[in-house]
N, C-alpha and C positions, 0 to 999 in steps of 0.2 A: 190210234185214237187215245187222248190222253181226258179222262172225264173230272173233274173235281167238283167235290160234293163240299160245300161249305156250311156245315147245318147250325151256323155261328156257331237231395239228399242223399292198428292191430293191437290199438292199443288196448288193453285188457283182455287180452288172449288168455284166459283161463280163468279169469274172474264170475266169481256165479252174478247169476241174474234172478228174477223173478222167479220163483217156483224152484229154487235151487237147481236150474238147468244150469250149466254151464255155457259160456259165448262161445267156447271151444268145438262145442258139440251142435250148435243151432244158427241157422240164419237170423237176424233181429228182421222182427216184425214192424217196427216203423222205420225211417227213413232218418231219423234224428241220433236214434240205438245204432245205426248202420254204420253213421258217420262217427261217433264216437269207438264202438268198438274192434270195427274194421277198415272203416276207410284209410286210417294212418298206415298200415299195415301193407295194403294192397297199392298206394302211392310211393309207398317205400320199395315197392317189387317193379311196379312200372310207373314211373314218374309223370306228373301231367298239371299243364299249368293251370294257377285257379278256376280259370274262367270256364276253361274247357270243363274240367272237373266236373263244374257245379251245373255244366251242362248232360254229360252223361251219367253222373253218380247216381238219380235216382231211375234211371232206366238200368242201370247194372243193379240196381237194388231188387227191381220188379223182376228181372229176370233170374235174379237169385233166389227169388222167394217161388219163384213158377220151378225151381228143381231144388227145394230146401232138403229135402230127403236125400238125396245124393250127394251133394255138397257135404250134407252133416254126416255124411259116412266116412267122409276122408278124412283121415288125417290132417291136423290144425295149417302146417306148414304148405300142405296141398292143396288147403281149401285155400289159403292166401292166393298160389300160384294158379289157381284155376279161375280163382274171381279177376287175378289178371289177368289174365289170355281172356277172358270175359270181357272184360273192356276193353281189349286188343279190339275181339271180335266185331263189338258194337262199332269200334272205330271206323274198320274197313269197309262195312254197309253202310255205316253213315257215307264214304268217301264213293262208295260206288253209285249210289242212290244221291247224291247230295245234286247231279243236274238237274235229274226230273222235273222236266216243265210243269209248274201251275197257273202259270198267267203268261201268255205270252201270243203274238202271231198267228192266226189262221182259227182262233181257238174258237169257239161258240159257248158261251156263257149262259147258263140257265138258273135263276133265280128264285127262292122262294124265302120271301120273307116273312114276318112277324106281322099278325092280321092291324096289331093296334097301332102302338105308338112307334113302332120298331122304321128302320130305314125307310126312303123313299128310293122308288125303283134308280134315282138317279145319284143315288149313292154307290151302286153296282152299275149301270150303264156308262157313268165318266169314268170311271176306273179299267172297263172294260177296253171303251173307247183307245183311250189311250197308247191301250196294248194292239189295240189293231184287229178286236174281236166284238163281236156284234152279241146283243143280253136279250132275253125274253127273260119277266120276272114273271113271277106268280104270286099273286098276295089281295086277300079277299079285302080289297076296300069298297065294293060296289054293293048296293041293295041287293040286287038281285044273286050276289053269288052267296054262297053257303062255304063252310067252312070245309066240310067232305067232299062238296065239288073240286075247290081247289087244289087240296089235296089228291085228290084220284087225279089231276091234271098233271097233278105235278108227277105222281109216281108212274103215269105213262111217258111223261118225257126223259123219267130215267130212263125205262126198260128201252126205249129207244133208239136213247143214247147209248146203253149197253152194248144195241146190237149192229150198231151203226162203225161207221169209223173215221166219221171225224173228229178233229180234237174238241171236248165236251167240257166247258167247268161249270159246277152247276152250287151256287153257293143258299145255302140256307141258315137266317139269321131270325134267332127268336127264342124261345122257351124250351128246355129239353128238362128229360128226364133221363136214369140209364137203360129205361125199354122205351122209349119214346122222345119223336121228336113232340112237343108235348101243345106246341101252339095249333098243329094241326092234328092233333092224337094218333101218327102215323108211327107204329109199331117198326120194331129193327126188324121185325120176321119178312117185313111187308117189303122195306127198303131189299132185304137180300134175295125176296122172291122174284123183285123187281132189275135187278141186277142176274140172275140166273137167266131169269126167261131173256131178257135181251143178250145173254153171255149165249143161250143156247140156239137163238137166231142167228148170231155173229161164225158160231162154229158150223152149222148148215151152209152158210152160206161159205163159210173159207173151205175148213178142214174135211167137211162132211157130217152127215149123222152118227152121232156117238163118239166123238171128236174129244180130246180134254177142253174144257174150259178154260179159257185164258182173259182173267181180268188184271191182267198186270199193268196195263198200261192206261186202270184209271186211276184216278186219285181224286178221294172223297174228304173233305174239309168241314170240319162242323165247331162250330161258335154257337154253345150255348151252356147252360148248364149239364155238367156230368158228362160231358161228350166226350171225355177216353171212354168211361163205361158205356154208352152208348155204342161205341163205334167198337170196344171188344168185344162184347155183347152181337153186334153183326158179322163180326169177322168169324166169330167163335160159329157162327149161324150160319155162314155162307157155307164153311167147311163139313156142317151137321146136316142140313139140306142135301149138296151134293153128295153123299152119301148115301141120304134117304132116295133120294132119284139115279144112284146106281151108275155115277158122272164123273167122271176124272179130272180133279180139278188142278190144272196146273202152275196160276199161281191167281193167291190175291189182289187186292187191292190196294193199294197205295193210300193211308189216311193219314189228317191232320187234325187235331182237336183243339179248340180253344182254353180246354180245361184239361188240367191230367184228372185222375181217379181222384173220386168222392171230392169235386171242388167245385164251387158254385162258377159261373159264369157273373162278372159285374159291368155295369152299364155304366154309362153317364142320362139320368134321368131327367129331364126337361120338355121343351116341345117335342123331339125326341127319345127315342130309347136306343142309344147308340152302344153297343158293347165295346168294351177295352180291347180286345185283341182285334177285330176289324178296323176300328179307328185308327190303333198304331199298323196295318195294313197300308192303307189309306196314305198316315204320317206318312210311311217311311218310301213307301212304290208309289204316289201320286204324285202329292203334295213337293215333298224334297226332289233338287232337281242339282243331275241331273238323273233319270232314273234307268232302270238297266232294259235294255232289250224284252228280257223275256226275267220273270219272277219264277225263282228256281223251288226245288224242295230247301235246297241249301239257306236261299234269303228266309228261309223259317224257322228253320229248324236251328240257326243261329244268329241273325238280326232282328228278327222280331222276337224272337224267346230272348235274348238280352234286353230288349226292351220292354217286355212285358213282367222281368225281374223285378222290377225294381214297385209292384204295387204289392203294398204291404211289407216292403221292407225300405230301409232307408241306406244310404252309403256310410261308409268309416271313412273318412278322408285323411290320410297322409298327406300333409304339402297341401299338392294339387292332384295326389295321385288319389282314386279308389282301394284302397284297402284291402276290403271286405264288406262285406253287408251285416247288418242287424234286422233281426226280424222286430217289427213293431205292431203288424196285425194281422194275421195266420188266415182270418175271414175276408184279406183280399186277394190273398195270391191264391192265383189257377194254373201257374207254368203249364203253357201249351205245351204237345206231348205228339211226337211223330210215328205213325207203325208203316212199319213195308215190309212185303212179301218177302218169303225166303224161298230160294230155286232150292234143285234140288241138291248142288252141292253146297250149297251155305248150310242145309241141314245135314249134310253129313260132316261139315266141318265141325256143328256144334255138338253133335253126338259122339267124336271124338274129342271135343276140349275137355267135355263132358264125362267121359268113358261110356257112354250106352251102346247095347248094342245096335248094328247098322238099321235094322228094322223097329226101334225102341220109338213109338206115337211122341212125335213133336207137335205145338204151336209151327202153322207154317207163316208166322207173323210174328215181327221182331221189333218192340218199341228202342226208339234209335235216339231217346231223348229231346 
């Protein structure tokens, strides 16, 4: 069962910096410091074309900064060559994760959208259609329904889908926050309680009682504001839960977010409240023809992220060719931002690029840009 939740960035190697640190000695803390001070360095170690680049430069950032301490212990020359093998690494899970169905064939679609102005069910049913997969939405536009109704609807047909096993995309378009999806005030604690109980129906019925947990094979999509935070925020939450319930979890989930960390979600605002990254969805797997089979993690995490570059920056044009980009408004881009599970030998792969020891507590979730 494949489930999808749609809830709608060496040169100056030893030059000091702020607080008389040195670059030598510290990961940079924004993404802009990253690229000036080390990205030259580390494209010089493993070479990689722009485009790709600018597609995993700042998830090798985010994962540089999630083991800053370690890095900054090594040696400058080391630290270059381990941020390479670093983007080595992010490469190879991109390349193994990159079929992962999110739209395709056989799938069942479950919807929950934005109570106001937000899509009309038939914004996710033709799209669905299409693909050969049948949509129930959820979205409070009648008198009689209530907003917490809705919601408790909706997070029963996760847990069900949890623990079911047919293929599940369940897309959610509307308001968030980074604890909430926020047009229905549904807490991340609630979404992964909700995802357990169905994970731990699924293992009764497969494996047995007391079984590890296996939600590897859903993948959760959220379009809306702050939805990496959101969704690391759950992932962080699924891992602390099972824990608390004394459960073995063997791998996460599969997510997509329409926002990377701390970045608004933007709409086109009219009779409609249409968000940018669904709409370029839409553009690219509907609309353009002809369209593919089945809608991959790959068509995301590289055809719609390329097309979703380009709000709030403009092109440099050479000739006819693209250049480069200029940024021209910081308060429009969200670059969508992809996480997938790590088994258990991707985490040993990284605890070695890394030097830890084989037992040393990882993220078992790997933003893949």
């Amino acid at each position: 069962m494949v489930m999808v939740i749609l809830l709608v960035a060496a040169a100056g190697i030893g030059q000091k910096c702020r607080g008389g640190e040195s670059v030598a000695t510290r990961i940079p803390a924004t993404l802009p410091d990253f690229q000036r001070e080390l990205s030259p360095a580390i494209l010089a170690t493993r070479p990689c074309d722009a485009k790709h680049w600018r597609q995993i430069e700042p998830a090798l950032h985010h994962l540089a900064l999630q083991h800053a301490d370690r890095l900054a212990a090594l040696p400058a020359a080391d630290r270059i060559k381990t941020l390479a093998k670093l983007s080595g690494f992010i490469d190879s899970v991109r390349a193994k994760t990159g079929g992962t169905p999110v739209l395709g064939p056989g799938r069942t679609i479950v919807g929950l959208l934005d109570p106001a102005r937000g899509l009309g069910p038939k914004e996710i049913t033709t799209i669905a259609e299409a693909y050969g997969s049948d949509a129930t939405i959820y979205k409070k536009d009648e008198d009689g329904e209530t907003i917490a109704g809705v919601g408790d609807s909706f997070l029963a047909a996760v847990r069900t889908a949890a623990g079911g096993r047919v293929p599940i995309t369940v897309i959610v378009l509307g308001h968030g926050l980074p604890t909430e999806i926020q047009s229905y005030g549904i807490r991340f604690e609630q979404v992964a309680d909700a995802l357990l109980d169905g994970g731990v129906h699924r293992t009764q019925a497969g494996a047995g009682e007391g079984g590890p947990l296996d939600l590897g094979d859903l993948v959760l999509v959220c379009d809306d504001c702050f939805s990496a935070d959101f969704l690391i925020n759950l992932l962080d939450c699924l891992e602390s839960r099972c824990r608390d319930r004394g459960r073995m979890l063997r791998s996460l989930p599969v997510c997509i977010a329409g926002t990377n960390r701390n970045c608004y979600g933007h709409a086109d605002v009219g009779e409609k409240f249409v968000p940018h990254f669904w709409r370029d969805v839409i553009e690219l797997y509907f609309i353009r023809r002809p369209h593919p089979k089945a809608v991959t993690l790959r068509h995301f995490f590289d055809n719609v992220d390329n097309m979703m570059y380009g709000y709030g920056r403009t092109p440099i044009m050479e000739g006819t060719s693209v250049s480069g980009w200029r940024l021209v408004d910081p308060e429009l881009v969200q670059d969508p931002v992809v996480f997938v599970p790590l088994d258990e030998a991707e985490t040993a792969e990284l605890r070695g690029i890394l030097g830890l020891d084989a037992d040393a507590p990882l993220a078992r979730w790997l933003d893949i840009g």
